[in-house]
mmCIF file of the N, C-alpha and C atoms, coordinates in Angstrom:
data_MODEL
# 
_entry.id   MODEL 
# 
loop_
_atom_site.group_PDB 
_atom_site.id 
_atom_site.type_symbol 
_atom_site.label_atom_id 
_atom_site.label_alt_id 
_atom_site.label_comp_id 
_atom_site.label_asym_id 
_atom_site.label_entity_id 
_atom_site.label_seq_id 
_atom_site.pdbx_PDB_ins_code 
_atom_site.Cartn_x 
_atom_site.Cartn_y 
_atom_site.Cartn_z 
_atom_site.occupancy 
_atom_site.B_iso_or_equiv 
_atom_site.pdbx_formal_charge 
_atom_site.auth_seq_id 
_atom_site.auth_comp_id 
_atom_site.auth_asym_id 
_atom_site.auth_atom_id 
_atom_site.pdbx_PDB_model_num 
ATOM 1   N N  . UNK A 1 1  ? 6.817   37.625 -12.380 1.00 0.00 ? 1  UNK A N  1 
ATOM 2   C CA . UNK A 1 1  ? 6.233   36.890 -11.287 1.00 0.00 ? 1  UNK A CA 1 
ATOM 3   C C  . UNK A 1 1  ? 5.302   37.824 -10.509 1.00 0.00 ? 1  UNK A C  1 
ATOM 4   N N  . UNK A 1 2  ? 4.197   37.309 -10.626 1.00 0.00 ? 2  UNK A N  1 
ATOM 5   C CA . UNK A 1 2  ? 3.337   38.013 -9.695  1.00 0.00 ? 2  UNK A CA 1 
ATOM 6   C C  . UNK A 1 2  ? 3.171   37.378 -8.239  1.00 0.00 ? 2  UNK A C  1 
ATOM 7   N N  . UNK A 1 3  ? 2.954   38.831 -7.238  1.00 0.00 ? 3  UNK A N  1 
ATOM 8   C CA . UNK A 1 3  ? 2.796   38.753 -5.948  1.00 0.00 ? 3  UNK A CA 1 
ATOM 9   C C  . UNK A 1 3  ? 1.273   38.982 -5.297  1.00 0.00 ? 3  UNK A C  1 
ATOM 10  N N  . UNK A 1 4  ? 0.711   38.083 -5.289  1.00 0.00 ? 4  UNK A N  1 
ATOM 11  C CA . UNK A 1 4  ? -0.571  38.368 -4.305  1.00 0.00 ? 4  UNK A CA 1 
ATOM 12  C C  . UNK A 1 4  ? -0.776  38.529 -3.050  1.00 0.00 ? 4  UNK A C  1 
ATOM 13  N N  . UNK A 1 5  ? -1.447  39.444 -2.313  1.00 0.00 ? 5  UNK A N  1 
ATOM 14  C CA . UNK A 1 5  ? -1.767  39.525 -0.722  1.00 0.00 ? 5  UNK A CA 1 
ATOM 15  C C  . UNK A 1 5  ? -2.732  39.709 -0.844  1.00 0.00 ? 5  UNK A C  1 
ATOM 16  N N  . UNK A 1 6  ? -3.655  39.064 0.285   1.00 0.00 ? 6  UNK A N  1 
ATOM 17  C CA . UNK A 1 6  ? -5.172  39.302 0.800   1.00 0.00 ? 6  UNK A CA 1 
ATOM 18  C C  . UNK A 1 6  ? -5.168  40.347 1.575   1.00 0.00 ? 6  UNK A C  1 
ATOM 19  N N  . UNK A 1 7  ? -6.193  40.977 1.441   1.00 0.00 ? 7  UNK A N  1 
ATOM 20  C CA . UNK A 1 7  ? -6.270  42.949 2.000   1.00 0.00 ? 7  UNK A CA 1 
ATOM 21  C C  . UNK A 1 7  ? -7.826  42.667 1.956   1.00 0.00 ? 7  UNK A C  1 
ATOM 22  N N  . UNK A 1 8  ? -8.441  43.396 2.942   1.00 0.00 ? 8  UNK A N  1 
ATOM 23  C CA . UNK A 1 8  ? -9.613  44.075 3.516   1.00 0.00 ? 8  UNK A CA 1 
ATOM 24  C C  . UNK A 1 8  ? -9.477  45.789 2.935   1.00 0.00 ? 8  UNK A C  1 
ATOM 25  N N  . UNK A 1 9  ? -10.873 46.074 3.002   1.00 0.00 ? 9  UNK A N  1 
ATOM 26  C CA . UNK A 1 9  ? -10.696 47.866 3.176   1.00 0.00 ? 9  UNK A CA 1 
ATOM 27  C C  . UNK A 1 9  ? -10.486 48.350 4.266   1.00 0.00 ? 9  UNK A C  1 
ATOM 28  N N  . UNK A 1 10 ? -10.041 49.534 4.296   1.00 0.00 ? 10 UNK A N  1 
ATOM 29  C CA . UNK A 1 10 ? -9.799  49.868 5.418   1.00 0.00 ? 10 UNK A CA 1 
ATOM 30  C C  . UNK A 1 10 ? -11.590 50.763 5.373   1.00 0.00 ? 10 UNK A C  1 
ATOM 31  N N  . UNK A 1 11 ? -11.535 50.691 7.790   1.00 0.00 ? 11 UNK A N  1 
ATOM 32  C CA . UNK A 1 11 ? -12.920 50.496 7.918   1.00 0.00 ? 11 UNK A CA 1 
ATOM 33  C C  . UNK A 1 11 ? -13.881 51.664 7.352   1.00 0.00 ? 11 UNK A C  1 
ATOM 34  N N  . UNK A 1 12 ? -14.648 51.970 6.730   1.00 0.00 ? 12 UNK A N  1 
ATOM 35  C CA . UNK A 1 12 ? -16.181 52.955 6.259   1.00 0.00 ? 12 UNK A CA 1 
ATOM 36  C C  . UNK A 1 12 ? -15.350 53.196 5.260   1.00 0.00 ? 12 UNK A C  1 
ATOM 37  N N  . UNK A 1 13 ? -14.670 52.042 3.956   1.00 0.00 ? 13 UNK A N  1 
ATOM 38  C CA . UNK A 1 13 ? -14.193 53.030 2.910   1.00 0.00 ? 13 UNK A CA 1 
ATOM 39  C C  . UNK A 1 13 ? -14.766 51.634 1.656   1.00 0.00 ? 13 UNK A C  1 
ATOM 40  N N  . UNK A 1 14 ? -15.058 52.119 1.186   1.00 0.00 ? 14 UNK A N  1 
ATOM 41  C CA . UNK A 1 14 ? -15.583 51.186 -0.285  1.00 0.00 ? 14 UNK A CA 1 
ATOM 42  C C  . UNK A 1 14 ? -14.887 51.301 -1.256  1.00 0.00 ? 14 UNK A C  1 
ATOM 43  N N  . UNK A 1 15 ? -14.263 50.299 -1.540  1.00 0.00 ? 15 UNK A N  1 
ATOM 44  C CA . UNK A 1 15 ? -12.956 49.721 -2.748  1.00 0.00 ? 15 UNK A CA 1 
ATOM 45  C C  . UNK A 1 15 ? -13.780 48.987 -3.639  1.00 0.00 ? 15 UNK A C  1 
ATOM 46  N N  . UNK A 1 16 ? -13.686 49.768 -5.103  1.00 0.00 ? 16 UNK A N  1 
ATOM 47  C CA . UNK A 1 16 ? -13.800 49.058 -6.344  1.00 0.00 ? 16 UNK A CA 1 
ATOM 48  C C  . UNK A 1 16 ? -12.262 48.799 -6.562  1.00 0.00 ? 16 UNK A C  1 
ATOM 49  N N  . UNK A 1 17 ? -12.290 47.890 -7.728  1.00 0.00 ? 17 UNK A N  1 
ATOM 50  C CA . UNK A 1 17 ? -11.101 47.518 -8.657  1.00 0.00 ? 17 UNK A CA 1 
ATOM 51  C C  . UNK A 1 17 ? -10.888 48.105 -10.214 1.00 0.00 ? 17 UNK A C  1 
ATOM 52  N N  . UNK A 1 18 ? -9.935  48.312 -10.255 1.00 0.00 ? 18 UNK A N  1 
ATOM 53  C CA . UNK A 1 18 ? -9.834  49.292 -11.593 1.00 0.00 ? 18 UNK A CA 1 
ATOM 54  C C  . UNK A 1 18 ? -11.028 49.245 -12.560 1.00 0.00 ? 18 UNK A C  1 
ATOM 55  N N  . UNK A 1 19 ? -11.867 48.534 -12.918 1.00 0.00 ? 19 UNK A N  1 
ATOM 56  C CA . UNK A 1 19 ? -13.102 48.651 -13.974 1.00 0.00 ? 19 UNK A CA 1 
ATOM 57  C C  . UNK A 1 19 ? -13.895 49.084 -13.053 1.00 0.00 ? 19 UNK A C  1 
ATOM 58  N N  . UNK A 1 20 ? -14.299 48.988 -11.764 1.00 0.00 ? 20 UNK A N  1 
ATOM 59  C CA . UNK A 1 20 ? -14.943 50.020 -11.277 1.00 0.00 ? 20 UNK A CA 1 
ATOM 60  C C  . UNK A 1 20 ? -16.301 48.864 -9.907  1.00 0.00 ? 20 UNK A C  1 
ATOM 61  N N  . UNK A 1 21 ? -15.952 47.770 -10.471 1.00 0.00 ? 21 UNK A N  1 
ATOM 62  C CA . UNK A 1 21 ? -16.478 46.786 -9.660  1.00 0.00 ? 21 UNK A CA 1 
ATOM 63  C C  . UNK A 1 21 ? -16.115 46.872 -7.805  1.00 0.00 ? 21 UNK A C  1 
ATOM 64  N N  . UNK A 1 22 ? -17.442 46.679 -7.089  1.00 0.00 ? 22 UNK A N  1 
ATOM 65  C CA . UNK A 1 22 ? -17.386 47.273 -5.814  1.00 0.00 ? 22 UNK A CA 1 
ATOM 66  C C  . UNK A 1 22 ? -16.566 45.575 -5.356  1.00 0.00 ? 22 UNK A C  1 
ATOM 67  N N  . UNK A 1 23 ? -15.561 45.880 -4.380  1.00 0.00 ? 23 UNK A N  1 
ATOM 68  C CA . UNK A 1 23 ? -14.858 44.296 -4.142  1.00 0.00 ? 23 UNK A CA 1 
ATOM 69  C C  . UNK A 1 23 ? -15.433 44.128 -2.839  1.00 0.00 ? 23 UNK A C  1 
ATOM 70  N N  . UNK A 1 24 ? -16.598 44.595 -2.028  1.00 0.00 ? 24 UNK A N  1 
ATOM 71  C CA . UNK A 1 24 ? -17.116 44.111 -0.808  1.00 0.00 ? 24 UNK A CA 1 
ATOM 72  C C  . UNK A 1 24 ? -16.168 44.636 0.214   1.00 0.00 ? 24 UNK A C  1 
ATOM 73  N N  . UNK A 1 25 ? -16.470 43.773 1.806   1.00 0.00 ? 25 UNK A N  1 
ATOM 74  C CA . UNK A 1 25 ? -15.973 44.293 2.890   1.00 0.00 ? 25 UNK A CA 1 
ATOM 75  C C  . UNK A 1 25 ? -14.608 43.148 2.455   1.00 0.00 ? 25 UNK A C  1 
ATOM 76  N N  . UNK A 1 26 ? -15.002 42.127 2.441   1.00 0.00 ? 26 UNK A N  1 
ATOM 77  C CA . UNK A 1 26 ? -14.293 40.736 3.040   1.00 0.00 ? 26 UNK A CA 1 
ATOM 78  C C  . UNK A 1 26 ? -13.077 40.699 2.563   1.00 0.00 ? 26 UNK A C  1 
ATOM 79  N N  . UNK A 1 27 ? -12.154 39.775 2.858   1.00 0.00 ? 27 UNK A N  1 
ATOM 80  C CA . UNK A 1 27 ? -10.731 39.889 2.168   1.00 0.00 ? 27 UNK A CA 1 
ATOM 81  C C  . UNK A 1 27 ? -11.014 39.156 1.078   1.00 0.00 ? 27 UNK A C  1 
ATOM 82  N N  . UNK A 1 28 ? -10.433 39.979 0.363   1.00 0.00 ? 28 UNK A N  1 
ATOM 83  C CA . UNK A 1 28 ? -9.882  39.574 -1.462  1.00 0.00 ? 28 UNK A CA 1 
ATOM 84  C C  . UNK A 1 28 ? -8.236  39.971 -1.911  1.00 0.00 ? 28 UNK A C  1 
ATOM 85  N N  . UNK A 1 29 ? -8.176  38.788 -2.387  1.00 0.00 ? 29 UNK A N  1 
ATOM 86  C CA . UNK A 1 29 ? -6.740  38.495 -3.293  1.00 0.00 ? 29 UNK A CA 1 
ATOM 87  C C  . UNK A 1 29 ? -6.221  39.699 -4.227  1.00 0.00 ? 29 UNK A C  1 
ATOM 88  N N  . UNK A 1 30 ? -5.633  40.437 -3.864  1.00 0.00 ? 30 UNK A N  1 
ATOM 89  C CA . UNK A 1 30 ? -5.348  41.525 -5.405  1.00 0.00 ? 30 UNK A CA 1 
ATOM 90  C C  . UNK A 1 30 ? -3.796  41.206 -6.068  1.00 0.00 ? 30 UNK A C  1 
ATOM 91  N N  . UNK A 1 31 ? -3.249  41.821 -6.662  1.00 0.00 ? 31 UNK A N  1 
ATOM 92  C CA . UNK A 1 31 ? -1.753  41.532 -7.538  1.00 0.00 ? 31 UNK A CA 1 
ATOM 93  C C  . UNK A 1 31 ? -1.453  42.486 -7.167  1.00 0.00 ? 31 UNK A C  1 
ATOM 94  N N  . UNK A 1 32 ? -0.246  42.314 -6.344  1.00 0.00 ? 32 UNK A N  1 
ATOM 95  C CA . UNK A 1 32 ? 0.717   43.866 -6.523  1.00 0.00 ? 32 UNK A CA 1 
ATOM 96  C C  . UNK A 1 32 ? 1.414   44.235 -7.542  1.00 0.00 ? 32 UNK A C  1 
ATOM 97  N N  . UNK A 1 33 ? 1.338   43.371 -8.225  1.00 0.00 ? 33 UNK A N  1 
ATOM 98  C CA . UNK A 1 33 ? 2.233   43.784 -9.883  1.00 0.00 ? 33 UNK A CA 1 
ATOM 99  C C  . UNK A 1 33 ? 1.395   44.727 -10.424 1.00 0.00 ? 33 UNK A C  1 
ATOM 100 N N  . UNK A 1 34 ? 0.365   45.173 -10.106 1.00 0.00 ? 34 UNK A N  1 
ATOM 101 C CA . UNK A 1 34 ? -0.836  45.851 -10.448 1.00 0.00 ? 34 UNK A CA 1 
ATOM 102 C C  . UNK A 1 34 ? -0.617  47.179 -9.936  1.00 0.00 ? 34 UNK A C  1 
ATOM 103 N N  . UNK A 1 35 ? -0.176  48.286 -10.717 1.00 0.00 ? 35 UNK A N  1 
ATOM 104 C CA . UNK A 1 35 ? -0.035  49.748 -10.567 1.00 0.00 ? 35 UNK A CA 1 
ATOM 105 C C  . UNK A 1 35 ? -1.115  50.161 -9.409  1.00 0.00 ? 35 UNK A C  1 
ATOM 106 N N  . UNK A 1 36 ? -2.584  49.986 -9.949  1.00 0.00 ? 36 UNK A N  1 
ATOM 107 C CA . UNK A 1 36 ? -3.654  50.895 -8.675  1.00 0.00 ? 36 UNK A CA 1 
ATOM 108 C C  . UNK A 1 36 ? -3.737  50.059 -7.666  1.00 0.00 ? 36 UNK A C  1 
ATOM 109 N N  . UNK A 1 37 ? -3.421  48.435 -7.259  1.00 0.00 ? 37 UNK A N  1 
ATOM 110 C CA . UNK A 1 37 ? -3.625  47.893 -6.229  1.00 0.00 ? 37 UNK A CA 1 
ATOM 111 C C  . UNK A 1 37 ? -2.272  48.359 -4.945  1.00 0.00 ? 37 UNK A C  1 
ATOM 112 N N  . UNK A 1 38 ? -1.444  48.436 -6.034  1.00 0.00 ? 38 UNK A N  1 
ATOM 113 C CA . UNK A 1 38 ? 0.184   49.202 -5.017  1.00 0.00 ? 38 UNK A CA 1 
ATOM 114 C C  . UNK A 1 38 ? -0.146  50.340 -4.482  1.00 0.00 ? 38 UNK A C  1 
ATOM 115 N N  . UNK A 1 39 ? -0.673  51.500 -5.582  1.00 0.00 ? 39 UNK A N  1 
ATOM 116 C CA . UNK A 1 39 ? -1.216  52.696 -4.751  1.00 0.00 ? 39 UNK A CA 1 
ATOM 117 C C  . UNK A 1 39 ? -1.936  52.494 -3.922  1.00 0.00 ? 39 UNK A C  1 
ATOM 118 N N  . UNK A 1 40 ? -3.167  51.743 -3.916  1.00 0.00 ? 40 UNK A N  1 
ATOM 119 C CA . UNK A 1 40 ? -4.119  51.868 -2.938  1.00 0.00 ? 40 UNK A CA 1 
ATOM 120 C C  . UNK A 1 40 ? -3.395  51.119 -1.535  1.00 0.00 ? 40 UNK A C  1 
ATOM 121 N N  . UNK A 1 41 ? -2.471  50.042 -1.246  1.00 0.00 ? 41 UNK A N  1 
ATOM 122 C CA . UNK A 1 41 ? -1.750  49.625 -0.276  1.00 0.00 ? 41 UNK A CA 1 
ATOM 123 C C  . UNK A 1 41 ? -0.630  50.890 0.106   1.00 0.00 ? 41 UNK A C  1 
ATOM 124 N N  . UNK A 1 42 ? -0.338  51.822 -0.808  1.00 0.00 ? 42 UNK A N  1 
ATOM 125 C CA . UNK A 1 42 ? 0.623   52.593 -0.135  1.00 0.00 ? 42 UNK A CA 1 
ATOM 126 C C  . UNK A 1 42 ? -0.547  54.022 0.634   1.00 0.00 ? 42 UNK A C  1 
ATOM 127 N N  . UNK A 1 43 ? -1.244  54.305 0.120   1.00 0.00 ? 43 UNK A N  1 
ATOM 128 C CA . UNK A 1 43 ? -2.045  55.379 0.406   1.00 0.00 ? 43 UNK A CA 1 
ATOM 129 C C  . UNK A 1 43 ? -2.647  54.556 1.713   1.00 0.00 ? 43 UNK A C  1 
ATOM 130 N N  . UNK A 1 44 ? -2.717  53.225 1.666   1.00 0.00 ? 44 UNK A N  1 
ATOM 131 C CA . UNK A 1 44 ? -3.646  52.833 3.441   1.00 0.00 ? 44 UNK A CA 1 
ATOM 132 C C  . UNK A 1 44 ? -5.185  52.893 2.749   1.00 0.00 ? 44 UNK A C  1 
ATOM 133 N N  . UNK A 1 45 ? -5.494  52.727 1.988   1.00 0.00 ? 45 UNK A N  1 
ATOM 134 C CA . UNK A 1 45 ? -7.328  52.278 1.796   1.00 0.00 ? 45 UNK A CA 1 
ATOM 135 C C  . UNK A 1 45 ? -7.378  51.178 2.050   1.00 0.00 ? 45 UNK A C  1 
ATOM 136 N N  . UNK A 1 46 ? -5.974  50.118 1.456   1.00 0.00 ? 46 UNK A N  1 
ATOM 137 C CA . UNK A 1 46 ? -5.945  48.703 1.622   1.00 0.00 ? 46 UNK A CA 1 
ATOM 138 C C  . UNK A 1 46 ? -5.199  48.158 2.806   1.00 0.00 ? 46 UNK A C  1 
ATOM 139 N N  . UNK A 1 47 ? -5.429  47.012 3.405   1.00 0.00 ? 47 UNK A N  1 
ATOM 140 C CA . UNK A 1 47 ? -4.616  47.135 4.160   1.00 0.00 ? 47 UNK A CA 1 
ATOM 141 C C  . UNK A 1 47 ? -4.931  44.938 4.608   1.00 0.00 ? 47 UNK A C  1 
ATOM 142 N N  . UNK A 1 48 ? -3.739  44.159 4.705   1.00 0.00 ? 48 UNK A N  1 
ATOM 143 C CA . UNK A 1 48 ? -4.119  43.258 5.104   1.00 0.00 ? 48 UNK A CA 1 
ATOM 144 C C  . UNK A 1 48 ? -4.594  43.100 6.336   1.00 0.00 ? 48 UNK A C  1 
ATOM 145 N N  . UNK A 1 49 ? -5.276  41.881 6.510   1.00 0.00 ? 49 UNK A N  1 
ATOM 146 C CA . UNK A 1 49 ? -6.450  41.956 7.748   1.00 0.00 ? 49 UNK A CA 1 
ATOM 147 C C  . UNK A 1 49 ? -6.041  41.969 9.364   1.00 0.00 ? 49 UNK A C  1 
ATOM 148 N N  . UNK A 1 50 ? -4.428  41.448 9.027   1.00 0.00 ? 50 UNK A N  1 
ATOM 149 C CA . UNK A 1 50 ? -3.921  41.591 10.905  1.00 0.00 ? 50 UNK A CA 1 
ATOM 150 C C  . UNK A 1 50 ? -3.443  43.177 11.093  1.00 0.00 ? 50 UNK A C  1 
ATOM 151 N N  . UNK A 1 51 ? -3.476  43.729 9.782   1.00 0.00 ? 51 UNK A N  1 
ATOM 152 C CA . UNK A 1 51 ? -2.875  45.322 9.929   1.00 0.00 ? 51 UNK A CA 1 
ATOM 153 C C  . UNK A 1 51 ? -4.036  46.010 10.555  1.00 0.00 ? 51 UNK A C  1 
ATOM 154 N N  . UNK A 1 52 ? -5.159  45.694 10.277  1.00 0.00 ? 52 UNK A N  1 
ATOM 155 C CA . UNK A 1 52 ? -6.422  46.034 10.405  1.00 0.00 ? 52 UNK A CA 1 
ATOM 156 C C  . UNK A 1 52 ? -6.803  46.032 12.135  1.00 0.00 ? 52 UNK A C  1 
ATOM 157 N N  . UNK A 1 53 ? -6.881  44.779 12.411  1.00 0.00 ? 53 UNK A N  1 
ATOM 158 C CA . UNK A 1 53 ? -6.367  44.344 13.601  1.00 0.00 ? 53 UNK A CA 1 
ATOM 159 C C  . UNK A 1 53 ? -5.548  45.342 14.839  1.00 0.00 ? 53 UNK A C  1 
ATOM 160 N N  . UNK A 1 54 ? -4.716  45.320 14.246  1.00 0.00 ? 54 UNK A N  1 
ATOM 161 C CA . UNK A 1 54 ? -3.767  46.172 14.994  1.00 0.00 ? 54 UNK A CA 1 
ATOM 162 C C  . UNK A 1 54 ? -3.999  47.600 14.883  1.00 0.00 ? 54 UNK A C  1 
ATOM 163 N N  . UNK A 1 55 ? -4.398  48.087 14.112  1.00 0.00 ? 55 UNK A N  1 
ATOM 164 C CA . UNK A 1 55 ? -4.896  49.623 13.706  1.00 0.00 ? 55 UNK A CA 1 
ATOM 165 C C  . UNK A 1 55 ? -6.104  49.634 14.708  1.00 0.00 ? 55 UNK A C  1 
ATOM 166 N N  . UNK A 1 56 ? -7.026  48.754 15.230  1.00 0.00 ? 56 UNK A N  1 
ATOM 167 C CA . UNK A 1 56 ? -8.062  49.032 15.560  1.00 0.00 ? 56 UNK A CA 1 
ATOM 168 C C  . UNK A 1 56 ? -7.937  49.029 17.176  1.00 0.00 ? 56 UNK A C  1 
ATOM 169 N N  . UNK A 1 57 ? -6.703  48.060 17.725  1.00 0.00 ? 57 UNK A N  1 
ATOM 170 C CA . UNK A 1 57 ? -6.422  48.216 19.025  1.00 0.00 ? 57 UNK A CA 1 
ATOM 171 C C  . UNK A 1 57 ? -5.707  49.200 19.075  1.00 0.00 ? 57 UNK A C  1 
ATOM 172 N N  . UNK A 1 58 ? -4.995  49.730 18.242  1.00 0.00 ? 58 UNK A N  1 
ATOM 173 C CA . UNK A 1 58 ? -3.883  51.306 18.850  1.00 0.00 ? 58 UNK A CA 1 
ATOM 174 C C  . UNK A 1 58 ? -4.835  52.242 19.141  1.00 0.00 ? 58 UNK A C  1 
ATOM 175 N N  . UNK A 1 59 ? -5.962  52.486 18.597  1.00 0.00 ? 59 UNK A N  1 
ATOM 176 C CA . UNK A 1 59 ? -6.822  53.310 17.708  1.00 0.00 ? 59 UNK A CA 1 
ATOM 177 C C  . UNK A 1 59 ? -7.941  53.337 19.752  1.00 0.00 ? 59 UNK A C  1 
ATOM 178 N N  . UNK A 1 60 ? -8.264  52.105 20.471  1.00 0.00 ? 60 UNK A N  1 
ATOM 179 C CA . UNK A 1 60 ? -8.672  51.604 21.503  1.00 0.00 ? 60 UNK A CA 1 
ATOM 180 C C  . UNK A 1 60 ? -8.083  51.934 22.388  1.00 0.00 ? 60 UNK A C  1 
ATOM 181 N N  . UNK A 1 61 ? -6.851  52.337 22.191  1.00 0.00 ? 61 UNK A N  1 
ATOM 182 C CA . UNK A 1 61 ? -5.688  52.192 23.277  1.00 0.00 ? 61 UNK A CA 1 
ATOM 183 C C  . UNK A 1 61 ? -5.506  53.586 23.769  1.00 0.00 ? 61 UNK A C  1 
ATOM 184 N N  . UNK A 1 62 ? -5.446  54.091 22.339  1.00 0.00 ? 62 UNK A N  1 
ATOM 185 C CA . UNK A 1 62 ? -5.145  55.807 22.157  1.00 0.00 ? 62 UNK A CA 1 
ATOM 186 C C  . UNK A 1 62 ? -6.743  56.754 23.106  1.00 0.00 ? 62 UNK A C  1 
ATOM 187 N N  . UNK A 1 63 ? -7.537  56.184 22.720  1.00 0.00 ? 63 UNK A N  1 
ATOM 188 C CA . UNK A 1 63 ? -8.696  56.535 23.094  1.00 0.00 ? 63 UNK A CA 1 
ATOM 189 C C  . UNK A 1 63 ? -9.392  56.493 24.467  1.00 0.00 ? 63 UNK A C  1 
ATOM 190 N N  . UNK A 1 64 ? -8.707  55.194 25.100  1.00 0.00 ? 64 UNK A N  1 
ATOM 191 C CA . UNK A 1 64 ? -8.882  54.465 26.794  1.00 0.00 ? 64 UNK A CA 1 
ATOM 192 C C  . UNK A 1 64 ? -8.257  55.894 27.368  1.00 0.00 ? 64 UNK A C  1 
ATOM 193 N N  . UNK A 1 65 ? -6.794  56.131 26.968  1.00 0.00 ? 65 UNK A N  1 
ATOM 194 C CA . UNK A 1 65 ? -5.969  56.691 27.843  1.00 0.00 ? 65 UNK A CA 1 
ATOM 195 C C  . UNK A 1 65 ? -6.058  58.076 27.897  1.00 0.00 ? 65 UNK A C  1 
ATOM 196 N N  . UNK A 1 66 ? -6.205  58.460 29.731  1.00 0.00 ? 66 UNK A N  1 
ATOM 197 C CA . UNK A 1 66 ? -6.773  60.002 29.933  1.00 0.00 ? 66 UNK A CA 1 
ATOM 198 C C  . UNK A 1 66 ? -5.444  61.216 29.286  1.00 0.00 ? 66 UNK A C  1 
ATOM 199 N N  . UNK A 1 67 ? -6.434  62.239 29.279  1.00 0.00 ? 67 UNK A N  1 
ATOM 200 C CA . UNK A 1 67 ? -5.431  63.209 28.597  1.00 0.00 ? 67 UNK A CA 1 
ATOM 201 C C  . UNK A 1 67 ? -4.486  63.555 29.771  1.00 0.00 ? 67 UNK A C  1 
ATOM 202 N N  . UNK A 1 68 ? -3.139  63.471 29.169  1.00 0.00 ? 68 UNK A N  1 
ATOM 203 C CA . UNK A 1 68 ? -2.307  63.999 30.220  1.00 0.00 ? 68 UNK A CA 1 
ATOM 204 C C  . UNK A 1 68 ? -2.034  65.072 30.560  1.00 0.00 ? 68 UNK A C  1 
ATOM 205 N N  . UNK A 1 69 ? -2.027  65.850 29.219  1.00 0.00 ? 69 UNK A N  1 
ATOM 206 C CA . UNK A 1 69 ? -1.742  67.240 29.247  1.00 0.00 ? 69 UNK A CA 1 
ATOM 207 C C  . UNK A 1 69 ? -2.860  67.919 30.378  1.00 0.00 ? 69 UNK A C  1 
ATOM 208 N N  . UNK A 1 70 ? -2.215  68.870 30.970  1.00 0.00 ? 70 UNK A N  1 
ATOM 209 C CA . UNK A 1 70 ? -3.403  69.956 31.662  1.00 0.00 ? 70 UNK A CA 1 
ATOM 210 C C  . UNK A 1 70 ? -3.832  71.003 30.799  1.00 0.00 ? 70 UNK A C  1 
ATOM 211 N N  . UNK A 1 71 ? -5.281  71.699 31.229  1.00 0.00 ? 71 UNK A N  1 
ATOM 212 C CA . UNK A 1 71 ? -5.496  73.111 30.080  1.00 0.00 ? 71 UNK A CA 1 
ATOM 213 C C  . UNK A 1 71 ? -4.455  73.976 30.508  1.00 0.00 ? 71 UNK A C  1 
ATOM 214 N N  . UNK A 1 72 ? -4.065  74.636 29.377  1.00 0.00 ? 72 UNK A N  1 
ATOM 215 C CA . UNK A 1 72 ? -3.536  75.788 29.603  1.00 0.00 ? 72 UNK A CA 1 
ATOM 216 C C  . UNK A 1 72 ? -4.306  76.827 30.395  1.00 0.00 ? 72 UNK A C  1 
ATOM 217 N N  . UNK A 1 73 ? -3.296  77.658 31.450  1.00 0.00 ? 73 UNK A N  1 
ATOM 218 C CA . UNK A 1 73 ? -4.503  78.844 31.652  1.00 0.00 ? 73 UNK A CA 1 
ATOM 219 C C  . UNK A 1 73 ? -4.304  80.126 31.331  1.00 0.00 ? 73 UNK A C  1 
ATOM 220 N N  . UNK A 1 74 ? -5.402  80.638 30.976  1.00 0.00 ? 74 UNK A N  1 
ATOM 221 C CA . UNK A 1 74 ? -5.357  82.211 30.196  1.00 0.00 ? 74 UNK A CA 1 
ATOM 222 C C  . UNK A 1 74 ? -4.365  83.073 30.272  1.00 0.00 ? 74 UNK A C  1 
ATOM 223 N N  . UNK A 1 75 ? -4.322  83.627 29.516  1.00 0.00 ? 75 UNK A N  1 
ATOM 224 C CA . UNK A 1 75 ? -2.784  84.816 29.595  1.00 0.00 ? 75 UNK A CA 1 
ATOM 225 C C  . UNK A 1 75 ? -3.570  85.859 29.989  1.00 0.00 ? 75 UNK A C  1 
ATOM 226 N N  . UNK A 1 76 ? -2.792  86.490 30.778  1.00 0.00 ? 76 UNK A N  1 
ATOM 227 C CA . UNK A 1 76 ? -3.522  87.947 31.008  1.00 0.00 ? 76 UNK A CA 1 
ATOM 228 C C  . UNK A 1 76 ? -3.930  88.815 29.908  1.00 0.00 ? 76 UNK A C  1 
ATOM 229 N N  . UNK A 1 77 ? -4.632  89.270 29.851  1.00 0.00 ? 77 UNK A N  1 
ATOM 230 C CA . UNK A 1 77 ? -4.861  90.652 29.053  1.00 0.00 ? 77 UNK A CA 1 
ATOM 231 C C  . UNK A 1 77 ? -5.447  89.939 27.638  1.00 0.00 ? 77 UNK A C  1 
ATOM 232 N N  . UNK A 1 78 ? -5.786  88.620 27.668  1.00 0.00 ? 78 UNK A N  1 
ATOM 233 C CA . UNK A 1 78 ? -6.497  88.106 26.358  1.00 0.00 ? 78 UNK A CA 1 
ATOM 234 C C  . UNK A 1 78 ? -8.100  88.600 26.693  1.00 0.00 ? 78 UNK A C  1 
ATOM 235 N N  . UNK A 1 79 ? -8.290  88.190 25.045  1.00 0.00 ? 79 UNK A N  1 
ATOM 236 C CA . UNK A 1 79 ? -9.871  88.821 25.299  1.00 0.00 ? 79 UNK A CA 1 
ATOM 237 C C  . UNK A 1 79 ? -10.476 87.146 25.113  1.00 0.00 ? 79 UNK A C  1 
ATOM 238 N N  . UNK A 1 80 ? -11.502 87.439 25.340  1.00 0.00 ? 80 UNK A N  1 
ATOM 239 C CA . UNK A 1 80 ? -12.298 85.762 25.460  1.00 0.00 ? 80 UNK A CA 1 
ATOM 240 C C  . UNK A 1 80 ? -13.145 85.686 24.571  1.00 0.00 ? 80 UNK A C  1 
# 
């Protein structure tokens, strides 16, 4: 029994399919019964489209929020 999920690339990465055919931005159907479509979902090239979603607001979120940490300040006797 085969299992299909619709997956996007993940974003600035260009996914062919095993013969080497470019599969576009948009979501496409792949088989997970399919050895390189499993790798590419476990490695994160693939990724379905609400994962995508959500990767892109953490990614917004992480980025909004000021650094908390303070600089460290110099140790004595370092050279600069």
């Amino acid at each position: 029994m085969s299992k299909t999920l619709k997956v996007v690339p993940k974003p600035g990465t260009i996914i062919r399919d095993a013969k080497g055919r470019d599969m576009g931005k948009g979501p496409f159907e792949v088989d997970l019964s399919d050895r390189y479509w499993r790798r590419l979902r476990k490695w994160g090239d693939i990724m379905p489209p609400d994962e995508v979603a959500a990767a892109a607001a953490k990614a917004a979120a992480t980025a909004a929020a000021p650094a908390a940490a303070p600089a460290k300040p110099a140790t004595p006797g370092a050279k600069a």
